[in-house]
N, C-alpha and C positions, 0 to 999 in steps of 0.2 A: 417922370410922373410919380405920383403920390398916391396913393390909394388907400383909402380907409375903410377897411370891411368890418364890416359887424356880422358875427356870427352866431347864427342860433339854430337850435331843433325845431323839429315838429311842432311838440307840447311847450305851449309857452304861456306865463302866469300874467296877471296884470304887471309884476314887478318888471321882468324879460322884456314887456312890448313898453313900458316908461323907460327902463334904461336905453335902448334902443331909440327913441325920442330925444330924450340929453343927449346922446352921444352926436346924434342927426343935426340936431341944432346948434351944438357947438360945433361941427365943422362946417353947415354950412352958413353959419352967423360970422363965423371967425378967419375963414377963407372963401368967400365970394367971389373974389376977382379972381382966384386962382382958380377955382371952379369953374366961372364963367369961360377962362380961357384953355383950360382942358389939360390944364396939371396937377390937377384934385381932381380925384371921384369919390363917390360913395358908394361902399355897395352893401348891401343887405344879404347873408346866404345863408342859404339852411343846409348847413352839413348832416342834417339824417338825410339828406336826398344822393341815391347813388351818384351822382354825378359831381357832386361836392364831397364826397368821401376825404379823398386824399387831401383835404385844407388840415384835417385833425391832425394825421401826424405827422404834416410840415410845420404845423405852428402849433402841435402842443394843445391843441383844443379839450378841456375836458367838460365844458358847460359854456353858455354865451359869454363871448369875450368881443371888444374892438380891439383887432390887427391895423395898423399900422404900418404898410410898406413903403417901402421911399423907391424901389425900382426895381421894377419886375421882370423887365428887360435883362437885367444882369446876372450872372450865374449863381452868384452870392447874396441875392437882394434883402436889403437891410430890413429888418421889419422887426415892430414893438409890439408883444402883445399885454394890452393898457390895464385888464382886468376881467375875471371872469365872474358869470353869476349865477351860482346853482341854482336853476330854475324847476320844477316839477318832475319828480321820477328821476334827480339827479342827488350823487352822496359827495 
């Protein structure tokens, strides 16, 4: 399975909630059928929330980025992190 997270804070600008938008639409324009059949997801998380904490320094988070994992399943799981976007109250 594949999963495509998008990760953002709290505070977030008009910019953080467009990019989040593109990102949404091209995967779920670009993989539909693989959505449809439960080998793509999407997910949306906000790592200021204690219970998303530990996403930052598995994948290096330091402002909104799409992650990228190809298997999560596996001890090693491959994952791309595509881009980040300093959003409000971030340097």
């Amino acid at each position: 399975m594949l999963v495509a997270y998008y990760f953002h804070g709290t505070m977030r600008c008009p910019t953080c909630l467009k990019m989040e938008q593109y990102a949404r639409d091209a995967i779920e324009s670009g993989y539909q059928t693989e959505i449809g059949s439960g080998r793509v997801r999407w997910l949306a998380v906000n790592y200021d929330e204690p219970a998303n904490e530990h996403f930052i320094k598995k994948y290096g988070l330091v402002a909104s980025s799409l992650v990228i994992v190809a298997d999560q399943a596996a001890p090693e799981s491959a994952a791309r992190k595509l881009g980040a976007h300093l959003g409000p109250g971030r340097q």
